[in-house]
N, C-alpha and C positions, 0 to 999 in steps of 0.2 A: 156808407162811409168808405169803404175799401173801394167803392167807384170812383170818389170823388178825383181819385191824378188823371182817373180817362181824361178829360176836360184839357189836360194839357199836355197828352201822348207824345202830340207830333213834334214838342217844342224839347230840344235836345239839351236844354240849360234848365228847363224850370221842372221838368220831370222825375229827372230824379229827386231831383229836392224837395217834390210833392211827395215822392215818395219816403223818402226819408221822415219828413214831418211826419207823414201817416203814421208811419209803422212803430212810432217814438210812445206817438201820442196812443195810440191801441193798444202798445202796454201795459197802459192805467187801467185800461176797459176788465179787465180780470179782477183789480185791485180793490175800484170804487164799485165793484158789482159785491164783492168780498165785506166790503166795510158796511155798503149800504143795506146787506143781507142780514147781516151781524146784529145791526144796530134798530133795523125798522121788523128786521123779520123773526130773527130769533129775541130781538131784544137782550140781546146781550153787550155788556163793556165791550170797550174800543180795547180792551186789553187783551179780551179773547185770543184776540191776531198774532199779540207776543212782541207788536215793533218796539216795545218800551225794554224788551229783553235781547242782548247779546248772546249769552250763552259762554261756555268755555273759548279763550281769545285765540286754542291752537288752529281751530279749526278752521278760523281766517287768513290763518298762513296757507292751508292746503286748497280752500277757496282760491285765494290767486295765484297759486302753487299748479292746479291741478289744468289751467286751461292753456299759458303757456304748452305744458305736456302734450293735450290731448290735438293743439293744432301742430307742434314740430312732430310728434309720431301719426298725424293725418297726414302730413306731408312724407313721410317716409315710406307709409305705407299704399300714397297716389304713385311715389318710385318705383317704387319696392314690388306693384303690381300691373304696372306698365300702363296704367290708367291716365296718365299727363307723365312729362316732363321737364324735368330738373333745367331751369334757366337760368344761369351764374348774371344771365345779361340783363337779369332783371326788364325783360322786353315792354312787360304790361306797363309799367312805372315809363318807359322810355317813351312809348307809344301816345299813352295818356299827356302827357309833357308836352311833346310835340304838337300836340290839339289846343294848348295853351297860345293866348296872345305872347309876345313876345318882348315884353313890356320894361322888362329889367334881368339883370343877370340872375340865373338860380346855382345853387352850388351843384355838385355831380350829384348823377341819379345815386348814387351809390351810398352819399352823404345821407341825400332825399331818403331814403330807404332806410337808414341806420336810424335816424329822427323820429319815424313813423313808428318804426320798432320800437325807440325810447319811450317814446308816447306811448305807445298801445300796452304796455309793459307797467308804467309807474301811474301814469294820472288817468288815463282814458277807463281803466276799471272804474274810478272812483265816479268820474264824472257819469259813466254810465250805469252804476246803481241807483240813479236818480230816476232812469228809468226803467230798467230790471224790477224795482223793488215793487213796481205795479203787478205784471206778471206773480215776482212769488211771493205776495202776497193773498194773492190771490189762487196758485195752483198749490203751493207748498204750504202758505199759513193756512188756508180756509179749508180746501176741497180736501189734500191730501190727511190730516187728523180725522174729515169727517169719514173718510174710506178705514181707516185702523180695523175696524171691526170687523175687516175682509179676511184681516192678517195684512203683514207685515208688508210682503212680497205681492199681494194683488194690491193692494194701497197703490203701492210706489209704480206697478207698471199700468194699473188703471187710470192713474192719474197723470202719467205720464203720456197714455193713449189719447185723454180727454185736452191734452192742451196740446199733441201735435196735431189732433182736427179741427182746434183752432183755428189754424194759421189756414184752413183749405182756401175760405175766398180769398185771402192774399194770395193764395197759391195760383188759384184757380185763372185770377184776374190779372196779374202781374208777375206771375213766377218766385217772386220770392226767392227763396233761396234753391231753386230750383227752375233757369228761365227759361230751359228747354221742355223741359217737362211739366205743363200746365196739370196733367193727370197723372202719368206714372211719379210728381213730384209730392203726392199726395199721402198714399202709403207711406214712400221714406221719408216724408216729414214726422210720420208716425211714430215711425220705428226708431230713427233717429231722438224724437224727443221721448218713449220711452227709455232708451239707454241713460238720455243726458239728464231725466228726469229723476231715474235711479239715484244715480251721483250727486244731484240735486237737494233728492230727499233722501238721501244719509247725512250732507250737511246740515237740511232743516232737526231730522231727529236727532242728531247730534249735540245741538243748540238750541232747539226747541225756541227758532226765532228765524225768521225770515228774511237778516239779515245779511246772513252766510252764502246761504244760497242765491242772495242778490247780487253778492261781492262775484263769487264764482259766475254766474250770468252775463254780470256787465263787464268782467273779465273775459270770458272767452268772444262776445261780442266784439270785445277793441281789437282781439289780433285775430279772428277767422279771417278778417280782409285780407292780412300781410302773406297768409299761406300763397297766395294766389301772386303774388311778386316774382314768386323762385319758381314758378311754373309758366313755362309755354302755353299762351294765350290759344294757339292756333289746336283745336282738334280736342278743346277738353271740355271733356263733360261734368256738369257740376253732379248729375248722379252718383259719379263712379268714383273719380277725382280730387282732392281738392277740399271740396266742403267737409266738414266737419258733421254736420247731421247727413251726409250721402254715406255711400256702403264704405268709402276707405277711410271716413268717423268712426264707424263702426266699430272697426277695428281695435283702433286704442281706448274707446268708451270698452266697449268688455272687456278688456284687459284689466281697466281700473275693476271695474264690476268686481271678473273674479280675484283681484288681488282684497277685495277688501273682504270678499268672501273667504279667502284664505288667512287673513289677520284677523280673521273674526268681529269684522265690524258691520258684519254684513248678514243677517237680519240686524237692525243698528240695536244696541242696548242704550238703553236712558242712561246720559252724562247727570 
């Protein structure tokens, strides 16, 4: 499945968007593995999973609260450690434009940018819980309650380990979020999805629903792009740089960590 965009590599227009498909459609693959487990293997209710439950409503504030946060402090801390740089010219946005036919007038990159931002900000969460809600439903409803019995804190990072080795043949095959690093992008996909997998599953146990942690998901998926605007294309690495699941994600995902360790939310108590 993760093969199938080889097929059309070389073609600079339909590539990506094979790729995009893919990677859309692969976040059910956790989801329908979850349901079909539930339902032929343990023989239990569709309700097991929890989609018919919300949970307390705060928490959806902090869901899309919390990914805004974790990409403007990746970006400060890709500055902040000399890993890229700070582009007011929004170069990448101007570059990408320029590759465009020429077909009608566009407003300023600047507008372009402010748009992309609105979007990634109010609708682009919602519309991307449609696919998120695959994934956690499947990392956070299914796997992560059957791990509890580890304890709290190996649940949340075992299950966080188990869905950043996921993503390896994407990785492996295509780079992913990681396109320099086919191999060393492997581990920090790890590392990175235990952090954000944490965060994750404090919203799940919070709400004990899998809908929180989808809101947060399909939230920080619509603006990780935008970080990459205000940074200098030339010389950056998505390991160090930039990404949100590379080492300068890192950064503000344990930040959150221990602040919720510190507000005591963290081992989470049942809302």
């Amino acid at each position: 499945m993760f093969a199938a965009p080889l097929a059309v590599k070389d073609d600079p227009t339909l590539y990506p968007i094979a790729l995009q498909g893919l990677f859309a459609l692969a976040m059910w693959g956790p989801g329908l593995a979850a349901i079909l487990v539930t339902l032929f293997v343990n023989r239990e209710p569709l309700s097991t999973l929890r989609l018919n439950t919300l949970g307390p409503k705060r928490y959806y504030f902090w869901a899309w609260l919390l990914a805004p946060g974790i990409a403007i402090l990746t970006l400060a801390a890709t500055i902040l450690l000399g890993t890229g740089t700070f582009d007011p010219e929004i170069s990448i946005l101007r570059e990408a434009l320029a590759l465009m036919p020429q077909t009608q007038d566009l407003p300023p990159v600047e507008v372009l940018a402010a748009i992309q931002l609105a979007f990634a900000l109010t609708i682009a969460p919602f519309i991307n819980v449609l696919f998120a809600v695959g994934e956690e439903i499947g990392w956070r409803g299914f796997l992560l309650p059957k791990l509890l019995h580890l304890g709290e804190w190996k649940a949340l990072l075992l299950s966080g380990a188990i869905w950043g080795f996921w993503h390896t043949p994407a990785i492996f095959l295509h780079g992913h979020n990681f396109p320099q690093h086919p191999y060393l992008g492997i581990p920090l996909m790890i590392g990175g999805c235990m952090l954000l997998g944490t965060i994750l599953g404090w919203l799940y146990l919070k709400t004990r629903s899998p809908w929180a942690p989808a809101l947060a998901h399909g939230a920080l998926n619509a603006i990780a792009g935008i970080i990459f605007f205000f940074l200098k294309p030339d010389g950056l690495d998505y390991a160090l740089g930039g990404n949100p699941l590379g080492l300068a994600g890192w950064i503000p995902m344990g930040l959150i960590i221990l602040g919720l360790i510190g507000l005591k939310q963290l081992p989470a108590r049942q809302s």
